[in-house]
N, C-alpha and C positions, 0 to 999 in steps of 0.2 A: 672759170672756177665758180663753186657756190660756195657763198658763205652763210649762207640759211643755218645752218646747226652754230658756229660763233656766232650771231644775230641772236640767234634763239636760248643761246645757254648765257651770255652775257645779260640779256633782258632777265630772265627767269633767275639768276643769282643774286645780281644788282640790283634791276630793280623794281621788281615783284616775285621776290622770292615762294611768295604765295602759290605760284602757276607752274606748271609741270610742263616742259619745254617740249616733249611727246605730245599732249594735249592742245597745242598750241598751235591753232591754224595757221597755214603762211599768210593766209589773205585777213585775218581776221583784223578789224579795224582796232589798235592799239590804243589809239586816242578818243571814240567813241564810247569804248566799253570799258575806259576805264582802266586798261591795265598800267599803263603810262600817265604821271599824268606830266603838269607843266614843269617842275622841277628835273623830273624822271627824266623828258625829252630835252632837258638842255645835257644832264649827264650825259644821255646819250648821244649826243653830239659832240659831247667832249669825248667822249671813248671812241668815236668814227673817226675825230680828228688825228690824237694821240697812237689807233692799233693801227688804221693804213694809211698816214700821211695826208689826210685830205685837209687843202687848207680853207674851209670850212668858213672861216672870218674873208675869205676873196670869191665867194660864191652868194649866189641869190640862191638861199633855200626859202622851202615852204616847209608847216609841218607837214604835207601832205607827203613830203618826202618821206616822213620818218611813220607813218600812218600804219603802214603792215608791214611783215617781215619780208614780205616779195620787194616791197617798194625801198626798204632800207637797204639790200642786197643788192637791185640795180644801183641806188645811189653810190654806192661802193662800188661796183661797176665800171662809173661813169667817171668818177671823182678821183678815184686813187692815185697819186703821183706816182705811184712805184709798178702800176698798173698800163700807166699811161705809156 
């Protein structure tokens, strides 16, 4: 399953509303360029947590997890209890 388009409409609602989720590389570095920043990136660990069960506080993350849309997608991937 992808979940690129949730990754990508979550980020661009919550939090950079600014950004047009069509416009929005998958690979584009999030935390780089600013569209995330260190607040953004915990939200959004807390919404990875909360929308597919990943328990998040029992895992070794990096930001580098959450860096692009490709890369948050595998992490959901990899992580999801309900996946697993």
């Amino acid at each position: 399953m992808n979940y690129i388009n949730e990754i990508k409409a979550y980020i661009c609602e919550e939090l950079a509303p600014d950004v047009n989720p069509e416009e929005l590389p998958n690979d584009c570095n999030l935390l780089t360029t600013g569209v995330i920043g260190s607040l953004a990136l915990v939200r959004l660990v807390t919404w990875l947590e909360e929308e597919y069960d990943i328990p998040t506080g029992e895992l070794e993350i990096a930001p580098e997890d959450f860096s692009t849309v490709l890369n948050i997608d595998n992490f959901i991937k990899t992580h999801a209890v309900e996946l697993a």
